[in-house]
C-alpha positions, 0 to 999 in steps of 0.5 A, spaced: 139 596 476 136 590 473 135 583 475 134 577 471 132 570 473 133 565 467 132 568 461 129 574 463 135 578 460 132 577 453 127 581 454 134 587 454 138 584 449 133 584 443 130 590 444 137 593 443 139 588 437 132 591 434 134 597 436 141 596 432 137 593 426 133 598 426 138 604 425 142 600 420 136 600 416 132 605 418 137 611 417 138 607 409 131 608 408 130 616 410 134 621 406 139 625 410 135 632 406 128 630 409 130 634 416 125 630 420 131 624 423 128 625 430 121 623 427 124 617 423 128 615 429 122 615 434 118 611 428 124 606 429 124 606 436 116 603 436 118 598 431 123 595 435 119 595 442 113 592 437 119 587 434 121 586 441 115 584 445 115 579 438 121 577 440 119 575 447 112 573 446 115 568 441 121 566 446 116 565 452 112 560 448 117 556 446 120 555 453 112 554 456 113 548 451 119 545 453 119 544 460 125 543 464 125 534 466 128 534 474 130 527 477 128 526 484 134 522 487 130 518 492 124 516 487 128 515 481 121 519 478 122 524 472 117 530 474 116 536 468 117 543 471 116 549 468 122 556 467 121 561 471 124 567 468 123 573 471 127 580 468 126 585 473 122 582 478 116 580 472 115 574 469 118 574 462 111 573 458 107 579 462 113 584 457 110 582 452 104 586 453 109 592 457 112 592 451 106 594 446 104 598 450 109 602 451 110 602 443 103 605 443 104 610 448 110 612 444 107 611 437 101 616 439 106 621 441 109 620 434 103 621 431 100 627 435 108 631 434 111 631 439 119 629 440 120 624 445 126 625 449 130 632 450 
């Protein structure tokens, strides 16, 4: 189960857009006659989970930039906060690093050639 905290679900939604991206135009570059579709498609996972921690350290950038203004009612003063975004319980900035490292993981996999999956 997942859960989120601000804008915590991106870190799941680019991942498949990448995901989306990749096979759209992966599967275009990689001749159907190669037999070697399951090595493709693990090149194109780690390529999206790279594209994705991208994504993601760039988003939190732009959020840590620009915090949040609240009002306190009883002063009137205007104090900068900063987002919390959390997706499953982690701060949304250490998925960047979750993320490539996990693409490294699975790179090396590829590369020693082994299948990922069944």
């Amino acid at each position: 189960m997942f859960f989120w905290r601000g804008w915590g679900i991106s870190v799941v939604l680019l991942l498949l857009f990448w995901l989306i991206v990749g096979v759209v135009l992966g599967k275009s570059f990689v001749p159907a006659s190669t037999g070697n579709d399951d090595t493709a498609l693990q090149w194109i996972l780690v390529a999206a989970l790279v594209l994705d921690g991208a994504s993601v350290f760039a988003l939190d950038r732009y959020r840590k930039s620009h915090p949040r203004k609240v009002k306190d009612p009883a002063t009137g003063q205007v104090a900068l906060v900063a987002h919390g975004d959390h997706f499953s319980f982690i701060p949304f900035g250490l998925w960047t690093y979750i993320l490539i490292a996990i693409a490294a993981v699975f790179a090396a996999i590829t590369l020693l050639g082994y299948r990922i999956g069944s």
